[in-house]
N, C-alpha and C positions, 0 to 999 in steps of 0.2 A: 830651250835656251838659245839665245842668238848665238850663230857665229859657229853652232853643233851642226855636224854633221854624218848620219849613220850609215855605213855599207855591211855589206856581207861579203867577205871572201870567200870560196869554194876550193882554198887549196892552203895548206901553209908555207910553200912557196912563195905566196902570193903576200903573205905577212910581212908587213915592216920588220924584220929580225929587233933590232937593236932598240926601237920603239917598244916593243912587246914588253923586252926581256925587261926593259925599265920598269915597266910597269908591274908586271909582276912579280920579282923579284924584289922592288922596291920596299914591297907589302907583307915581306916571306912568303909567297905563295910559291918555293923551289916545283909544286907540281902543277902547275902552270908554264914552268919554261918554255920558250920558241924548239928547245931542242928535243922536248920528251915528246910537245906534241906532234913535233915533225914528225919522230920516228917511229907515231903508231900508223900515220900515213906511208911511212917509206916500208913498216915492214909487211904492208899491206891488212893490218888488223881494221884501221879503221878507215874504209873505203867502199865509193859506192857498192860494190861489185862483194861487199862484206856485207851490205845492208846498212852501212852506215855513210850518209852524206855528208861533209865538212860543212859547213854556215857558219864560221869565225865572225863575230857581229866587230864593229871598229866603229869606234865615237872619236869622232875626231873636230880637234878646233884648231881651223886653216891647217897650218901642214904639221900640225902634231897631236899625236896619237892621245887623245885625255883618257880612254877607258876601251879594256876590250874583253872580250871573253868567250874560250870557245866551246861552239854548239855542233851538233848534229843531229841529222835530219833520220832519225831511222824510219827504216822502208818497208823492214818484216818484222816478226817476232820470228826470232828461234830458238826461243825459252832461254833466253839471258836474263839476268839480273843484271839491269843497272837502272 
C-alpha cells in the first residue's frame, strides 16, 4: 500500500511508547502494552543473551504508527514452550 512503511526495532526503548499503547490498547489487547513488554526486556527474561532477540515489526504511515507487533528472534532451544 502507498504511503506504508515497515522497520524492525531491536529494543523497546526504541518503541514509540504512546503510539504503541494506542494501538493496542485500543483493540483490548491489555497484553500487548508498551509497559508489559518493556518489562520482560528490563527484567532480562526476554534478551539476546536469554536466547531471545527483540524484532518489534512497526507499519507505519508518514509519522504514525498504523500497525505493530512484537516478535522475536529466538537463537536456541532450551526446551521452552512457546
Amino acid at each position: 500500500m502507498a504511503g506504508l512503511r515497515a522497520r524492525f526495532v531491536d529494543s523497546a526503548d526504541k518503541l514509540p511508547r504512546a503510539e504503541w499503547d494506542r494501538l493496542a490498547l485500543s483493540c483490548g489487547a491489555d497484553l500487548m502494552a508498551w509497559g508489559l513488554i518493556s518489562s520482560f526486556e528490563a527484567s532480562g527474561s526476554m534478551v539476546p543473551s536469554a536466547g531471545w532477540q527483540p524484532a518489534d515489526v512497526l507499519i507505519e504511515r508518514g509519522p504514525r504508527l498504523a500497525a505493530c507487533a512484537p516478535l522475536y528472534i529466538k537463537t536456541h532451544s532450551w526446551w521452552e514452550f512457546v
